[in-house]
C-alpha positions as a Markdown table, in Angstrom:
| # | Residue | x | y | z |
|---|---|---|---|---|
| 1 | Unk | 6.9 | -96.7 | 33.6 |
| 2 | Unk | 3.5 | -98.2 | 34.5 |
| 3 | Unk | 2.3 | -101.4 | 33.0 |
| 4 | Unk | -1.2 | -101.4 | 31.6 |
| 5 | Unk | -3.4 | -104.4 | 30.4 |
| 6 | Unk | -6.0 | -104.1 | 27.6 |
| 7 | Unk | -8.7 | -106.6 | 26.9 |
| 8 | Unk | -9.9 | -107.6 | 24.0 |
| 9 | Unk | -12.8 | -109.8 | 23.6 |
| 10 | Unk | -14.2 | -111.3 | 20.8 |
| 11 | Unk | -17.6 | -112.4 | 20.6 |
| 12 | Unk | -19.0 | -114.4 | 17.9 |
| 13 | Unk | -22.5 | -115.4 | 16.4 |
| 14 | Unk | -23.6 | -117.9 | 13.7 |
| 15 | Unk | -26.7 | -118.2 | 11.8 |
| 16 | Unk | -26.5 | -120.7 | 9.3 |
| 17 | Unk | -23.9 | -120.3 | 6.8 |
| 18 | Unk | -22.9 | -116.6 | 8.1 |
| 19 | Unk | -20.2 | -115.9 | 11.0 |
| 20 | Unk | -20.4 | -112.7 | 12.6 |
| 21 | Unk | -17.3 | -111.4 | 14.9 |
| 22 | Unk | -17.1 | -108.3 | 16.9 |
| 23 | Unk | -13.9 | -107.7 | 18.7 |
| 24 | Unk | -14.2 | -105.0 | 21.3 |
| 25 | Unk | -11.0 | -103.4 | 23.1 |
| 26 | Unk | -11.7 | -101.9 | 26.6 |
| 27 | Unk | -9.5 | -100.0 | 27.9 |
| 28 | Unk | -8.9 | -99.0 | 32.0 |
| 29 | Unk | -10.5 | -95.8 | 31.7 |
| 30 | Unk | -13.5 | -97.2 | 30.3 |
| 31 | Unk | -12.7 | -96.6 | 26.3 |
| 32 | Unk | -14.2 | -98.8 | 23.8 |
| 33 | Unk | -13.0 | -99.3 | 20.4 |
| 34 | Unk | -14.9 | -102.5 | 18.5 |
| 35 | Unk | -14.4 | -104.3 | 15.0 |
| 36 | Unk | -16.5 | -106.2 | 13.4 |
| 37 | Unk | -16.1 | -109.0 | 10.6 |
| 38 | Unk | -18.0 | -111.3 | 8.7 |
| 39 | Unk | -17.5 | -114.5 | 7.0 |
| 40 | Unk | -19.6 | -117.0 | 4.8 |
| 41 | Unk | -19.7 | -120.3 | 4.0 |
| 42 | Unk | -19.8 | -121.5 | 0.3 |
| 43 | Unk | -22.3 | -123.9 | -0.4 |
| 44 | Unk | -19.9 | -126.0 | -2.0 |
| 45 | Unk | -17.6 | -126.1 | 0.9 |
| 46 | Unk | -18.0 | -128.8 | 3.4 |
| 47 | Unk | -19.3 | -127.2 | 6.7 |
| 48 | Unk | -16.7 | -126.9 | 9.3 |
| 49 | Unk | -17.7 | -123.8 | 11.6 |
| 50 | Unk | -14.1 | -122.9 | 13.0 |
| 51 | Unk | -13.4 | -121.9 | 9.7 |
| 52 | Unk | -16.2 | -119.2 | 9.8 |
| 53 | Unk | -15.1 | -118.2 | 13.6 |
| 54 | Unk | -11.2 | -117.8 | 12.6 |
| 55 | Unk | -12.2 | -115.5 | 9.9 |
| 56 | Unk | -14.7 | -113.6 | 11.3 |
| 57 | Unk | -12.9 | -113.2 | 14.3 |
| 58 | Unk | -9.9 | -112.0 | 12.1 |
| 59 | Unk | -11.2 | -109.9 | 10.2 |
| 60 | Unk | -13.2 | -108.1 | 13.3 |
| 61 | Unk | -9.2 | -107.7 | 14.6 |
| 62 | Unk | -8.1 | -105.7 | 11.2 |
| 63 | Unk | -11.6 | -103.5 | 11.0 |
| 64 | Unk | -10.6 | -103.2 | 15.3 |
| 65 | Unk | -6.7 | -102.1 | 14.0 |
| 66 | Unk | -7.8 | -99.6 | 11.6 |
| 67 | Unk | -10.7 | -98.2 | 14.2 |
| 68 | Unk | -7.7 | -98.1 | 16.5 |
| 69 | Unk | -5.5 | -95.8 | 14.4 |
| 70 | Unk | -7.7 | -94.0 | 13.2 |
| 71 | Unk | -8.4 | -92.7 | 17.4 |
| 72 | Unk | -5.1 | -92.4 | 17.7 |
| 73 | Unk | -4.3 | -90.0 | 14.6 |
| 74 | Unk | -7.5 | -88.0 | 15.8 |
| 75 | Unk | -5.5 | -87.9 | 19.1 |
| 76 | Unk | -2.5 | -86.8 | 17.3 |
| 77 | Unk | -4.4 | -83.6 | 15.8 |
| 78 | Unk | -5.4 | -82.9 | 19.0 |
| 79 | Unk | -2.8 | -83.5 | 21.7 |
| 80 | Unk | 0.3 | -83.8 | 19.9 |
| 81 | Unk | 2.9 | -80.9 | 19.4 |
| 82 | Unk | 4.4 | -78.6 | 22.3 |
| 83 | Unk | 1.7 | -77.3 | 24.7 |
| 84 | Unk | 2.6 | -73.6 | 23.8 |
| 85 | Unk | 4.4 | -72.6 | 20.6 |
| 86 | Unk | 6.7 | -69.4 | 20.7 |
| 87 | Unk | 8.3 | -67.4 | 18.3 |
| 88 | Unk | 11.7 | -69.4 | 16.8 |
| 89 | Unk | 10.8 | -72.8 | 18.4 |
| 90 | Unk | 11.3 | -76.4 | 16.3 |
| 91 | Unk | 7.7 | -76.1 | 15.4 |
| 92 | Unk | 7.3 | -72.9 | 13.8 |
| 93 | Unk | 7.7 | -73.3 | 10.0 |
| 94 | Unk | 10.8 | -70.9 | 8.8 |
């Protein structure tokens, strides 16, 4: 079985008290799949920006898990299951 390496990066913006995180898988044969996440700062809160980045940046990661499943059940639909069905196989319904 071959290895394979994904990246993920995770690119993140601030203006003022908003953090914005996008988290973009690439895969080798070019596929993209990107998450995004927000965060903001309550003005109460004293202003420590790695706060804003971690939670951004995770929840650009969940929004990137669920994008990421949701490719891979549209795969399911598509590819899954024997590539011809006969008459009396496991996947014909009785």
């Amino acid at each position: 079985m071959d290895d394979k390496n994904w990246t993920v990066h995770i690119h993140i913006t601030e203006d003022g008290d908003d953090t914005v995180a996008e988290a973009v898988l690439t895969t080798p044969d070019t596929s993209t799949v990107t998450g995004r996440g927000t965060a903001h700062r309550n003005p109460v809160d004293r202003p420590v920006p790695e706060i804003g980045d971690e939670l951004a940046a995770c929840r650009a990661l969940e929004d990137l898990a669920l994008r990421l499943h949701e490719v891979a059940d549209d795969d399911i639909v598509a590819l899954a299951g024997p590539a011809e069905r006969t008459a009396g196989g496991a996947w014909e319904r009785p």
